[in-house]
Structure formats: structure tokens, C-alpha cells
C-alpha positions, -999 to +999 in steps of 0.1 A: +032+137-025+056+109-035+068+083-017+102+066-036+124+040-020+124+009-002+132+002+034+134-032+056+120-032+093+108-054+117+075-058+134+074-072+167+051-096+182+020-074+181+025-064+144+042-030+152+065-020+124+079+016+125+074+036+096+107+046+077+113+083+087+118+092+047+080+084+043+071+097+075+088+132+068+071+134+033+036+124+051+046+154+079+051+178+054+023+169+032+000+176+064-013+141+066-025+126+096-047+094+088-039+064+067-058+037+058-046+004+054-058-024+032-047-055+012-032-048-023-056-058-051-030-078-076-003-082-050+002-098-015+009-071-002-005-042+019-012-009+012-011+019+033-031+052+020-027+090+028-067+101+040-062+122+011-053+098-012-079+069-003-104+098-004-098+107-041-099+062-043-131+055-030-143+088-047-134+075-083-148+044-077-182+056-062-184+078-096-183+051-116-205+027-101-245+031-108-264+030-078-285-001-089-253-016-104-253-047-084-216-056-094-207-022-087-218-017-059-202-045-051-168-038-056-171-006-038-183-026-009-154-049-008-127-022-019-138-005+014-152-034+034-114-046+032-097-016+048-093-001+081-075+032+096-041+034+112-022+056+127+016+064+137+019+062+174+041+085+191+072+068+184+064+067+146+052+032+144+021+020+131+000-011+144-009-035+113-039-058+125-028-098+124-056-103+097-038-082+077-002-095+082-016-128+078-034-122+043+001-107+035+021-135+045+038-107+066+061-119+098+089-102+111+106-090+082+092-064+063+100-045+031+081-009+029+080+005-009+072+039-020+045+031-047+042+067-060+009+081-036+009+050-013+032+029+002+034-004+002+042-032+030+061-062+017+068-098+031+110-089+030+116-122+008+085-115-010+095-079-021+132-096-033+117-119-053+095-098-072+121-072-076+149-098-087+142-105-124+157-073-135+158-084-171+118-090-172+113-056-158+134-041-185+121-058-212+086-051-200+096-015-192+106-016-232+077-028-243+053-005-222+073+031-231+072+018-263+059+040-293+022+030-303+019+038-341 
């Protein structure tokens, strides 16, 4: 499953934001039901999750952290502590809790981008101005497909 793309919407006054139907099709057709939603680790941004995909997350992090790893255990707590399951309603929209729009400096307008597995929820002006500098990108692109000798 890949989601690719970006797509403005609007949420209304109770932070419900319809889904673009491109990603909604691919999560159809993947069988997905359930997402989970949480705020973006580097970004300020959200995150929504296929089950599936947060499954295989919280499972790579739980392998790597000890039991009696007190940081670990740790992180796992606040990786999962900081999320919370969604779903479309029956007109395709989700419901994004205000806590989460506000942590996201999400209002009204918002930019959804596929992020490969997930799909990310974007402040609109937010999302332009971190996609704008098109000649960082490439010359960070460069630099990272680079050949390491």
C-alpha cells in the first residue's frame, strides 16, 4: 500500500476533514478499516496509520526495547500514549480530535500527503512552506542518492 500525492480540504468546525477519495480507494482496496492517528515525530504534523501499518510500528519498537529499559520503555509509552483511533464516517470523512489539530497548528485548511505507508495531515501553509525550497530538496536529494565509496 502506497499513498502518493497531495490534496487540500477543509475541516469544519468540529475538526471533520474528508479524506481524499485517492487515499480512500487505495485504503478500500488494501482491506483496511482502522487508522490510528497521532502527531508526527520531527514534523508538526499528523499522521494517520493503516491498523496494519501502526501494527508492524508499535511491533518494531516493542522488539527493540528491553523490558527493564527504563528509556525504552519509555518511548514505547509515549509513541503509543500519543495516538488514538479514527475512523471514516459514512460520508468518507474522518473526525481529528481538537488536541490534535491544535498540536498541529491545523485550522481550516488542510494539506493531506501521501508519505509512502501513512498519510500525512498538513496545516495548508505549513505543507507550502516546507515543500517550497525546491532547490534544498534537490541538493539534499543529490547528496543522499549519492554514491558512498
Amino acid at each position: 500500500m502506497r499513498f502518493t500525492g497531495n490534496y487540500d480540504a477543509k475541516a469544519d468546525s468540529k475538526g471533520r476533514v474528508f479524506l481524499p477519495a485517492a487515499f480512500r480507494k487505495i485504503l478500500v482496496t488494501s482491506g483496511e478499516e482502522g487508522l490510528v492517528l497521532r502527531r508526527d515525530v520531527f514534523q508538526q504534523c499528523l499522521v494517520l496509520y493503516p491498523h496494519s501499518i501502526w501494527d508492524k510500528m508499535v511491533d518494531s519498537i516493542t522488539e527493540r526495547t528491553n523490558p527493564f529499559d527504563r528509556k525504552g520503555r519509555e518511548n514505547l509509552r509515549r509513541f503509543v500514549a500519543a495516538s488514538e483511533s479514527v475512523s471514516l464516517d459514512g460520508d468518507g470523512r474522518i473526525l481529528i480530535p481538537k488536541r490534535y489539530l491544535d498540536t498541529a497548528n491545523i485550522n481550516a485548511e488542510v494539506r493531506f500527503i501521501g508519505m509512502d505507508n501513512t498519510i500525512e495531515i498538513w496545516n495548508r501553509q505549513s505543507a507550502e512552506d516546507m515543500l517550497a525550497n525546491e532547490d534544498e530538496f534537490a541538493n539534499s536529494l543529490e547528496e543522499m542518492m549519492r554514491d558512498k565509496e
